[in-house]
N, C-alpha and C positions, 0 to 999 in steps of 0.2 A: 679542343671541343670534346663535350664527356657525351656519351651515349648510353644511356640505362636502359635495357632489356629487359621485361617482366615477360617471360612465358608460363604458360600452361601449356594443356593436355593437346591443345587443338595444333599446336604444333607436332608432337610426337607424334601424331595420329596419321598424318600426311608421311609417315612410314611405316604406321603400319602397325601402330603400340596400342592396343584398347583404352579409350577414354578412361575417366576415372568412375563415372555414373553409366549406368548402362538404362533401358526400360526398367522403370519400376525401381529404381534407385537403388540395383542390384548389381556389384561388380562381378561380371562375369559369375554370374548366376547365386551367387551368395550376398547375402547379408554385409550390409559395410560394416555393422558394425562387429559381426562373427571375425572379423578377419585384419580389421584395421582402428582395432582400441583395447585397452588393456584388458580390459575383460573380456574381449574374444579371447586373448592372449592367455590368458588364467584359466578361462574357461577350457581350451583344447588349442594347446599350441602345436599339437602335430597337425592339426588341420591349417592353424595359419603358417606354420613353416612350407605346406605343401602349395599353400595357395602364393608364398612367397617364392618358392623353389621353380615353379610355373611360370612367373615373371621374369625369374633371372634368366632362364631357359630361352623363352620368346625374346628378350632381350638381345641375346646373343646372334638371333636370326633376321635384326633389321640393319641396318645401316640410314646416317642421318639423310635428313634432305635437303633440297637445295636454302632452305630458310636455316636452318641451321648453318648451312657453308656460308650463307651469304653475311651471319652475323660474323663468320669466325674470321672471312676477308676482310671486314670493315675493322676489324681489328690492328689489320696491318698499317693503317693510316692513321683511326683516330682511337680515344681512349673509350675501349668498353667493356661496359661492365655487363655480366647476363644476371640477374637474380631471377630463377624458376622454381615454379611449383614441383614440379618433376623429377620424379625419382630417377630417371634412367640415366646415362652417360653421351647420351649422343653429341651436347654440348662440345663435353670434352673430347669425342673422336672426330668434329668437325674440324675443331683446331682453337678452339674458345681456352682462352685461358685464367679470365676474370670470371670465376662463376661462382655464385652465391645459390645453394642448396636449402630452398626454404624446410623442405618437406624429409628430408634426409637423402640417401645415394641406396638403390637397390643392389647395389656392388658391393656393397660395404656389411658389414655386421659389426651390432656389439653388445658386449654383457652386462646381463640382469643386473648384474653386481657391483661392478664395477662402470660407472660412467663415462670414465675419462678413456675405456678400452675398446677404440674404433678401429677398425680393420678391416684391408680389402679382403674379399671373400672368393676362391675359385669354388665351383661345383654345387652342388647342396649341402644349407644348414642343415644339422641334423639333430634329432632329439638325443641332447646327451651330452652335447658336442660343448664344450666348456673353457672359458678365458681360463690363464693361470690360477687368479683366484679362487675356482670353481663355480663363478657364473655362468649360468645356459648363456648360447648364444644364443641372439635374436635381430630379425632385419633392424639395421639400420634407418628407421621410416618412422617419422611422425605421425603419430596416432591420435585420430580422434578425441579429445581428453587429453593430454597433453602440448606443455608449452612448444612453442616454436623458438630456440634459440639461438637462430639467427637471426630473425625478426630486428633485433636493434642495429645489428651490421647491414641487414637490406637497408633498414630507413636513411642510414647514416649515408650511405651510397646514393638514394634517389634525392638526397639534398643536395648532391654536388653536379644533380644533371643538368646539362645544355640541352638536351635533347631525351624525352622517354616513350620509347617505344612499345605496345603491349600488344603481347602476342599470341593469339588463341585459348583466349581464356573467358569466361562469363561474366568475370568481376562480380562473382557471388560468396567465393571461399574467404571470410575473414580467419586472419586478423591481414592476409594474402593481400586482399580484395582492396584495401584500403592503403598501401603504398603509394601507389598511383598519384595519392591526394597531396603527397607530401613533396611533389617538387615541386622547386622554389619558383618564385612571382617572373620570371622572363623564360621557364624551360617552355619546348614547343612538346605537343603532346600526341605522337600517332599511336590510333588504335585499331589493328588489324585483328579480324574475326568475320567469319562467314555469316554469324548470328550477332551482331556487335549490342549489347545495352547500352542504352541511351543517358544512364546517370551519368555522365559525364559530360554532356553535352553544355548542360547548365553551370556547372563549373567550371570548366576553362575556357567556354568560348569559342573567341576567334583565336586564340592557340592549341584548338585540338582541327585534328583529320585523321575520318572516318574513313577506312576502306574495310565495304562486304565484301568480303574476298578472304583466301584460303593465304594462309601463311606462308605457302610459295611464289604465289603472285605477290600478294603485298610486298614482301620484302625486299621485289624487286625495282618495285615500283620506290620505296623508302631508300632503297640505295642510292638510284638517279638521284632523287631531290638530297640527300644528303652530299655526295658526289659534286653535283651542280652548284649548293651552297658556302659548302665545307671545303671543296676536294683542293 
């Protein structure tokens, strides 16, 4: 039995990781697009390495939570896959070991220059700081303006689900937003979110279940009934 994970933000957050929007469609007080698109990038990249260096930082100072462990136990029994939005690691220190990174890893860095040169990253990027080739280094992080590619390895993975579960997210970030759509004609479809949108309701039917609820409950509640189905 395969289980497809699609998180975002609203899980991370339940430890404690600032959403990706803030008031006023300001990430932590700046501009999205100053900080997370090429031309914030060009424009002044000591300010977005510093706003990146910030992230890594706070990163370092959460640990997952129980929705995170609960995907990473159900791992032990059936097959799953997580594809997230989410830059941070938590995934991987719950114990996930199928995980697809839509959005790129805030752990990681790589160069202007060089594409294929991704690498894990300790401490702060620095201005200056350069692969072999002498490309700047730059977060590892899909940017606004820029393709997503992973994107064909996600879809390829939510065609083989039995079961897709989405997890604190708006269903509003395309090309993200629209996975969802692509499991196949018998997958069952839960969609956990405190604020859950409704576009989905009219497409799958009696194969989707809504819980408003926080990605710690839900997922405990998703376990029973998978447990009880599956186990």
């Amino acid at each position: 039995m395969k289980i497809v994970a699609i998180t975002g933000a609203g899980i991370s957050a339940e430890s404690g990781l600032s959403t990706f929007r803030g008031a006023g469609g300001l990430w932590e007080g700046h501009d999205i697009m100053e900080v997370a698109s090429p031309e914030g990038w060009a424009n002044n990249p000591e300010l977005v390495l510093k706003f990146y260096n910030l992230r890594r930082q706070q990163l370092k100072a959460v640990k997952p939570n129980n929705a995170h462990l609960v995907l990473a136990d159900l791992e032990k029994s059936f097959d799953v896959s997580v594809v997230t939005q989410n830059v941070d690691d938590l995934h991987e220190r719950a114990g996930s070991k199928n995980i697809i990174h839509l959005h790129g890893e805030l752990t990681k860095v790589r160069s202007c220059l060089d594409e294929s040169y991704i690498i894990e990253k300790e401490g702060d990027i620095l201005l200056g700081e350069k692969c072999p080739k002498g490309g700047q280094l730059r977060p590892h992080i899909v940017w606004f303006g820029e393709l997503v590619p992973m994107m064909d390895v996600a879809s390829d993975v939510v065609l083989t689900a039995d079961v897709v579960v989405v997890i604190g997210t708006s269903l509003q970030v395309y090309p993200a937003a629209g996975l969802v759509l692509m499991a196949p004609p018998h997958a069952k479809i839960w969609y956990i979110d405190p604020h859950p949108s409704n576009e989905l309701n009219s497409y799958f039917g009696d194969r989707l279940t809504v819980l408003s609820t926080t990605a710690t409950k839900g997922m405990e509640v998703f376990k029973e009934w998978v447990v009880k189905k599956w186990g």
